[in-house]
C-alpha positions as CSV (number, residue, x, y, z in Angstrom):
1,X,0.0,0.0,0.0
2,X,2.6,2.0,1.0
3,X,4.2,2.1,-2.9
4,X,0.9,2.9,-4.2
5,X,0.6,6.2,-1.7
6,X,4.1,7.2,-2.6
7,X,3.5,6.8,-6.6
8,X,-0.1,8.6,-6.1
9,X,1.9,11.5,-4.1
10,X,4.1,11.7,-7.3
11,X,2.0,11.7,-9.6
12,X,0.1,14.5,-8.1
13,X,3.5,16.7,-7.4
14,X,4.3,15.8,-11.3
15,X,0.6,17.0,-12.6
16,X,0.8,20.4,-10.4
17,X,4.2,21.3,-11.4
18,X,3.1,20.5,-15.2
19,X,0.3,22.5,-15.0
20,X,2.0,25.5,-13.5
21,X,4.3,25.5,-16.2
22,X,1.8,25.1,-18.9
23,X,-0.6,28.1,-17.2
24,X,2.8,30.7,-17.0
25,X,3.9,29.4,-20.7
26,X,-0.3,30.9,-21.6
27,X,0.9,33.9,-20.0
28,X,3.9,34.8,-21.1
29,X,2.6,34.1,-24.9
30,X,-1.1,35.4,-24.8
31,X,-1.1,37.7,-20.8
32,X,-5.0,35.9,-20.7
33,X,-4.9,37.1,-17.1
34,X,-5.1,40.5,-18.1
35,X,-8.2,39.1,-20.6
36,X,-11.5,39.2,-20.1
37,X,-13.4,36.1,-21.6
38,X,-16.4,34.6,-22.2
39,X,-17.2,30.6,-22.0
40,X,-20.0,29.6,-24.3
41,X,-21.1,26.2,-23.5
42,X,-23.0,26.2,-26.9
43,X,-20.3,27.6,-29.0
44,X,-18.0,24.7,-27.2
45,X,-15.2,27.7,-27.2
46,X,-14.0,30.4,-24.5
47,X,-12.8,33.8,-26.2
48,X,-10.6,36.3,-24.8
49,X,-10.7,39.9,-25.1
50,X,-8.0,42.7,-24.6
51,X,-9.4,46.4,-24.5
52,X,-12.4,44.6,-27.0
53,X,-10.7,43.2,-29.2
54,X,-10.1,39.2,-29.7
55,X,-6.6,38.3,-28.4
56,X,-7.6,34.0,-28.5
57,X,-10.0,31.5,-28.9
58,X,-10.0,28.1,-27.3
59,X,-11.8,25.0,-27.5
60,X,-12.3,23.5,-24.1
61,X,-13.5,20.6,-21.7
62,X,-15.3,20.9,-18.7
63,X,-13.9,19.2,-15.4
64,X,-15.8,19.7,-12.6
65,X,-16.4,22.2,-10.6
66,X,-15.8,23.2,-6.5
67,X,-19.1,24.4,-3.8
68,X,-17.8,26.0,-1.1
69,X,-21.2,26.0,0.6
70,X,-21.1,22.6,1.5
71,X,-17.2,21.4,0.7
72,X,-18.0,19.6,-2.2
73,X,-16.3,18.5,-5.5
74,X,-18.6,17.5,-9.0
75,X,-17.4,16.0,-12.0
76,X,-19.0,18.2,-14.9
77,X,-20.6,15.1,-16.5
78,X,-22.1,14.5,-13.0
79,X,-23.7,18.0,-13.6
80,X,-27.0,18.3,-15.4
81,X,-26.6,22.1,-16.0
82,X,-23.1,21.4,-18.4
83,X,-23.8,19.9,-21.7
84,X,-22.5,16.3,-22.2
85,X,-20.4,17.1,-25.5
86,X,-18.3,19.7,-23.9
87,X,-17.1,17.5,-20.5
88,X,-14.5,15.4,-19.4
89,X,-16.5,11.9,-19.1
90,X,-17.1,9.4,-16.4
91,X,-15.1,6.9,-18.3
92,X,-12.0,9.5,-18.9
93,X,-12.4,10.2,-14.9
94,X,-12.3,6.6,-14.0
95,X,-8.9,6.2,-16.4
96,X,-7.1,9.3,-14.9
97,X,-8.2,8.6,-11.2
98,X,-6.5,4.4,-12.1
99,X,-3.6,6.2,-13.1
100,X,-2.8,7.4,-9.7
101,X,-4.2,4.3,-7.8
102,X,-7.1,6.3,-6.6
103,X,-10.5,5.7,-8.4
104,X,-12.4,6.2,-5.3
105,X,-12.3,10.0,-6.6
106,X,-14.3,9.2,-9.5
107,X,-17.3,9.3,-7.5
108,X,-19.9,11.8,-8.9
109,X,-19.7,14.2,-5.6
110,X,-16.6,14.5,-3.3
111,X,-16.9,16.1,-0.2
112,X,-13.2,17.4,-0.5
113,X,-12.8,17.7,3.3
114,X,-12.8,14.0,3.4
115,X,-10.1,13.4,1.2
116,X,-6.7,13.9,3.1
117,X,-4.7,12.4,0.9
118,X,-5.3,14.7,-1.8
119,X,-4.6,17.9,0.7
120,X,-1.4,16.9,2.3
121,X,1.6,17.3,1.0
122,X,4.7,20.3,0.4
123,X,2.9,22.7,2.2
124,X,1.0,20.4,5.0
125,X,-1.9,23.5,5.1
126,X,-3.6,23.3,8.5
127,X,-5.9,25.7,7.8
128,X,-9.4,24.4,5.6
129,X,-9.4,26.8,3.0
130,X,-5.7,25.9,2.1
131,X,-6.5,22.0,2.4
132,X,-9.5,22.8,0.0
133,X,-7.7,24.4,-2.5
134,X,-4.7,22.2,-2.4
135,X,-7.2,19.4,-2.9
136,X,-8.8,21.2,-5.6
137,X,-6.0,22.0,-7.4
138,X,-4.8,18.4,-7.7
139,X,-7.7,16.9,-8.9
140,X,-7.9,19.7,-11.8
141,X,-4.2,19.4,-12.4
142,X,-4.4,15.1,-12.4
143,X,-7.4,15.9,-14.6
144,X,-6.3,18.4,-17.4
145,X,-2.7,16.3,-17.2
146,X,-4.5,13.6,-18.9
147,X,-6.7,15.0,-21.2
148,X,-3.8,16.7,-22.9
149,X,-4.6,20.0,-22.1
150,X,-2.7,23.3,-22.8
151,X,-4.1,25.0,-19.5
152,X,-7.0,25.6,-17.4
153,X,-9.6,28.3,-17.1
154,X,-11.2,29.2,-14.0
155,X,-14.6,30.3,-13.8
156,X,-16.5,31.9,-10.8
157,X,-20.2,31.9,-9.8
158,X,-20.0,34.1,-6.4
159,X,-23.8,34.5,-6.1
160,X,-23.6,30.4,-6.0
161,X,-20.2,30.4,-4.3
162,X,-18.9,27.7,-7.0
163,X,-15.7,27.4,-8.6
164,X,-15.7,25.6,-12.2
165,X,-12.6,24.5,-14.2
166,X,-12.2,23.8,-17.9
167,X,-9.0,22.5,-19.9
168,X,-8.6,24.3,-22.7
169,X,-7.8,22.1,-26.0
170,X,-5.7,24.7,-27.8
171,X,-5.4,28.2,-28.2
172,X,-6.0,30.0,-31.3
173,X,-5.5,33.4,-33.0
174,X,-8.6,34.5,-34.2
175,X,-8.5,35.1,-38.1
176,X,-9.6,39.0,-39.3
177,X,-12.2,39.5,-41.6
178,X,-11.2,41.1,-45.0
């Protein structure tokens, strides 16, 4: 058991440093923090927008998304209001959560609190809101590592209190109209 903990803790520390870099190598080439987007679950794209004006375009797949209400964690295809076509799958969960010896976490809800092996770690956070987020954070990171992903978007609902994240596909230029 003890092997499996140790190649689980790994893999995690592998996903979050991968996913760091890949977020600051978004920034440095397109500054999307400094963008404003909009996610269009229809479109199946999220566009970003400098001073109004398109900077990139990406495709993208919904992971899941974070309650801080009531400490929970649900898989976007668990979630009836996110369209099926545009999440990461129950299947897809199952095979990244077997990667890292822990499918218990494929579960449609997580009640993150409960979950200490996905909050300790480098920083050993004592306080909730830093286990939560460390949590959080690996599950999205495990998650966009094996879709492929370029990145991750954060959305935020604050009248719901909810925290949603999507991988994004690719990132494209947009192409100007002659």
């Amino acid at each position: 058991m003890r092997d499996v903990r140790a190649g689980a803790a790994e893999m995690m520390e592998f996903c979050d440093t991968w996913l760091r870099g890949q977020q600051q190598g978004l920034e440095s080439q397109y500054g999307l923090s400094r963008c404003e987007w909009q996610l269009s679950q229809d479109d199946k794209l999220v566009t970003y927008r400098r001073h109004g004006r398109v900077v990139a375009v990406a495709p993208f797949t919904m992971i899941g998304s974070f309650c801080a209400h009531n400490g929970t964690w649900m898989w976007a295809w668990a979630n009836p209001a996110i369209h099926r076509e545009i999440t990461m799958n129950q299947q897809q969960t199952v095979a990244c959560m077997q990667q890292v010896g822990m499918t218990y976490l494929a579960q449609p809800v997580l009640h993150v609190d409960n979950l200490p092996s996905l909050w300790q770690g480098r920083a050993h956070a004592t306080r909730y809101e830093q286990r939560m987020q460390m949590a959080i954070l690996r599950l999205v990171s495990m998650s966009a590592y094996s879709l492929g992903g370029i990145g991750v978007q954060c959305y935020v609902n604050h009248t719901q209190n909810v925290m949603g994240w999507a991988v994004l596909n690719h990132v494209y230029l947009p192409v100007e109209s002659v």
